[in-house]
N, C-alpha and C positions, 0 to 999 in steps of 0.2 A: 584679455578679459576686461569686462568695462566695469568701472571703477560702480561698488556696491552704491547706492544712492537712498537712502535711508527717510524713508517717511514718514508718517504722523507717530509721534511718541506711544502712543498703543497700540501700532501694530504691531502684528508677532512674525510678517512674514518683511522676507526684503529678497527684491528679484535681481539676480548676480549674472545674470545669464539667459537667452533665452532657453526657456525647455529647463532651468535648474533654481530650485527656491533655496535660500538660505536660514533658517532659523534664527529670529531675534527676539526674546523673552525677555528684559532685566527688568531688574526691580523700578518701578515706577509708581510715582502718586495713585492710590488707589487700589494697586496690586502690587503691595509690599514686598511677594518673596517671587514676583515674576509670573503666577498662575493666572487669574483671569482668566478662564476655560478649564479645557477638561485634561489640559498638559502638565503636571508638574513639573512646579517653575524650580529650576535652578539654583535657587538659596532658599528652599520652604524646606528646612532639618525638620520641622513635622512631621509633613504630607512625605521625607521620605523614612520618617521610623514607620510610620503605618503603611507604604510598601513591603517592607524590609520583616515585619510581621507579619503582614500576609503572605509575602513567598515563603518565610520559615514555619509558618501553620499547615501549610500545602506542603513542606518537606517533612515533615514530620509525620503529617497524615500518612503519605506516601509508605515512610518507613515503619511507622507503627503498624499498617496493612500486611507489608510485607511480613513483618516477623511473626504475627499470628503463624503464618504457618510453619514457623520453627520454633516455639517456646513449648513447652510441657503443656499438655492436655491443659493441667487446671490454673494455669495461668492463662488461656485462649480468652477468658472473657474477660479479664483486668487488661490487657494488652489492646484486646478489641474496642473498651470503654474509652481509653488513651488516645487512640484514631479518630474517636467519634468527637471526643473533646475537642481536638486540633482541627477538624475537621469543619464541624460546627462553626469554629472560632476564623479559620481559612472564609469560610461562604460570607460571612458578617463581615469584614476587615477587607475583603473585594468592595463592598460598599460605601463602609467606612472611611476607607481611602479616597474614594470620590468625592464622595459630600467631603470632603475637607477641603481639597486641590479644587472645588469649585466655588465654596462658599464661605471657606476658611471658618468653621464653624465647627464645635464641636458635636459627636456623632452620636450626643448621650443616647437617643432610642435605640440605634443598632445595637451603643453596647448590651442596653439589657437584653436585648433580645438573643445577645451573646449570652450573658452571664444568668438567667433565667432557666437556658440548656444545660450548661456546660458546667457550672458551679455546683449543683446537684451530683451531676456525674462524677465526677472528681471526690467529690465525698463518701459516696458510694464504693469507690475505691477502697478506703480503708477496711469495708465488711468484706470487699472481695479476695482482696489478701489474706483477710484472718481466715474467712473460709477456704482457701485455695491451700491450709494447712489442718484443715481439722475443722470438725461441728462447731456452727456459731449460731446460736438465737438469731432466728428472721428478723424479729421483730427491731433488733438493732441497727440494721441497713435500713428501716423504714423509718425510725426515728432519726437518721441520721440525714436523709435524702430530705426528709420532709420542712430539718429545722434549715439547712441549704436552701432550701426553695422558699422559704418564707422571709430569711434571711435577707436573700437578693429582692425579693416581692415587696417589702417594707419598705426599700431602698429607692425602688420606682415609683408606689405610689407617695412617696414623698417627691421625689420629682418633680412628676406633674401635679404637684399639691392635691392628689384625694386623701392623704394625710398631713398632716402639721410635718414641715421638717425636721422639728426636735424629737418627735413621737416616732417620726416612720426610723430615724437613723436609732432612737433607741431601742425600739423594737428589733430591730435590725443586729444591732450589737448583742444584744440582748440572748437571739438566736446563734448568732458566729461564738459567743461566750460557751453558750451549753456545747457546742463542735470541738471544742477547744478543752473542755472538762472533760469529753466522754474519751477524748482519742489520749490526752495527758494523764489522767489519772481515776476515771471512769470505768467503765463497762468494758470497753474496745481495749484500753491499755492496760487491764487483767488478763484478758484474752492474750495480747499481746506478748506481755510477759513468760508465758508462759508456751510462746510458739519454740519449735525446735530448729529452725531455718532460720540460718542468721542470713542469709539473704533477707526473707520476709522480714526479720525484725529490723535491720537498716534500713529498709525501704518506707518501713510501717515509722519511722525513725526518724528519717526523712522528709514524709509525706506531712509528716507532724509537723517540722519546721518550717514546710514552706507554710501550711495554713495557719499558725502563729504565728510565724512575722512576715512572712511576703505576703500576705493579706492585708496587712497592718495599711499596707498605701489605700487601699480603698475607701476604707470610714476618713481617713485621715482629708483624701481628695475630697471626699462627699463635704466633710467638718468646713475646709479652706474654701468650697466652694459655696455652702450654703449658710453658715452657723459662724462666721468669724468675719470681724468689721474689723477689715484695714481700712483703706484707704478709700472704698466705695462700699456703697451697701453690701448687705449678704444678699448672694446669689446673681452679684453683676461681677464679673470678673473681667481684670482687664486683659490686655490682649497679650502680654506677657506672662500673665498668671494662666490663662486659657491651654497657651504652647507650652508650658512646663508640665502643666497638669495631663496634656495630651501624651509628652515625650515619654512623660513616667508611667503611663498608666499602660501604654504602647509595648515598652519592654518589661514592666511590669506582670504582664500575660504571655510574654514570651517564658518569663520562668516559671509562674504560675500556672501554664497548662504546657508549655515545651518540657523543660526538665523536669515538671511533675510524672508527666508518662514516660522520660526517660526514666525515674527512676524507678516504677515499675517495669519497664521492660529490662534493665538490668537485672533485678531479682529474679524477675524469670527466666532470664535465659544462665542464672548461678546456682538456680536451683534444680539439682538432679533428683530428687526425693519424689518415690511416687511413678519414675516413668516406668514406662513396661517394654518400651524401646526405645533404640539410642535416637538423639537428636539426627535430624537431616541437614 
């Protein structure tokens, strides 16, 4: 074999043979973690949590699909929401993966376009549980989707500044606050209280704690990113604040919509109350 012969410093290929390429990627002036194309590079711990997300949102989906058709009748549409979420959150995070391994840049517009769907959904959850045990007021699944959705909406149009940063992230909190009262000590966790499925109530339980505190990184990334002077203005982050903020927010959504619909789908398939035939 003829001895490999290595060329200009940015190329990525090196010919070892005729008829056989060899792959050469490292990190170099310019393309820090070895990307520069559409390959992720080698040392980009990034570019591979936002693979590593997107294959476990497509596994997830997968699995949440499947058990619809073994959980109890009234748990078909909490389980089916679960799918939809990871689902959603799979299609956005195929993108977002890219634009980062090609641009090294963060993916804020796909996430919202993630968190816009799928934040809503998720919240919605809590009315489908109460109800998948018993009569619940409509009208509390609508207040509950609608403060979600304005929530996330506050969040972007601060973003792209059609609102003041300070105004849209407290609007924003503002909305996640009332989520946080109706499901802790509100309207929903009366209802709650008073479910007879201690499945439904760990779940309803559960679901509580990721959305007060595994929410928590959200406002917090938005805060670090827009609203707080270290060491460069707000809203320039540097390139190490960039890759933290990506890594957390990456696995971040893995627990916040992965184990969120696991923990629905555990309730539902612990809960036997209500069937009229045995599971398949």
């Amino acid at each position: 074999m003829e001895a490999v012969q290595q060329i200009a410093p940015a190329a990525a290929t090196e010919m070892a043979e005729p008829g056989l390429l060899k792959t050469h990627n490292p990190p170099r002036p310019g393309c820090p973690y070895g990307n520069c194309g559409p390959v992720l590079g080698p040392h980009d711990i990034v570019g591979t949590t936002f693979c590593i997300a997107c294959n476990m949102m497509l596994a997830f989906t997968l699995f949440f699909f499947v058990q619809v058709g073994v959980v109890p009748k009234q748990w078909k549409t909490s389980v089916s929401v679960a799918g939809l979420v990871t689902g959603v959150a799979w299609y956005n995070y195929t993108f977002m993966k890219q634009q980062w391994v090609e641009t090294q840049m963060s993916p804020t517009q796909y996430r919202y376009t993630d968190w816009l769907i799928t934040v809503p959904l998720q919240i919605v959850e809590f009315y489908f549980i109460l109800k998948a045990c018993g009569p619940v007021r409509g009208g509390l699944g609508v207040q509950l989707f609608l403060n979600s959705l304005f929530m996330v909406l506050f969040g972007w149009l601060a973003e792209i500044d059609v609102l003041p940063k300070l105004v849209g992230f407290g609007l924003g909190c503002l909305c996640w606050f009332y989520i946080i009262y109706t499901v802790t000590a509100g309207e929903a966790a009366q209802i709650a209280s008073g479910v007879k499925s201690g499945a439904a109530k760990q779940a309803f339980s559960t679901l509580r704690l990721i959305v007060s505190l595994g929410w928590c990184i959200y406002p917090i990334g938005f805060a670090i990113a827009y609203l707080c002077y270290f060491d460069q203005p707000a809203g320039v982050l540097s390139e190490e604040a960039q890759y933290a903020l990506n890594i957390t927010y990456n696995m971040a959504d893995l627990v916040n919509k992965g184990a969120f619909g696991l923990c629905v789908w555990s309730a539902a398939v612990s809960d036997r109350s209500g069937l009229e035939e045995p599971l398949v």
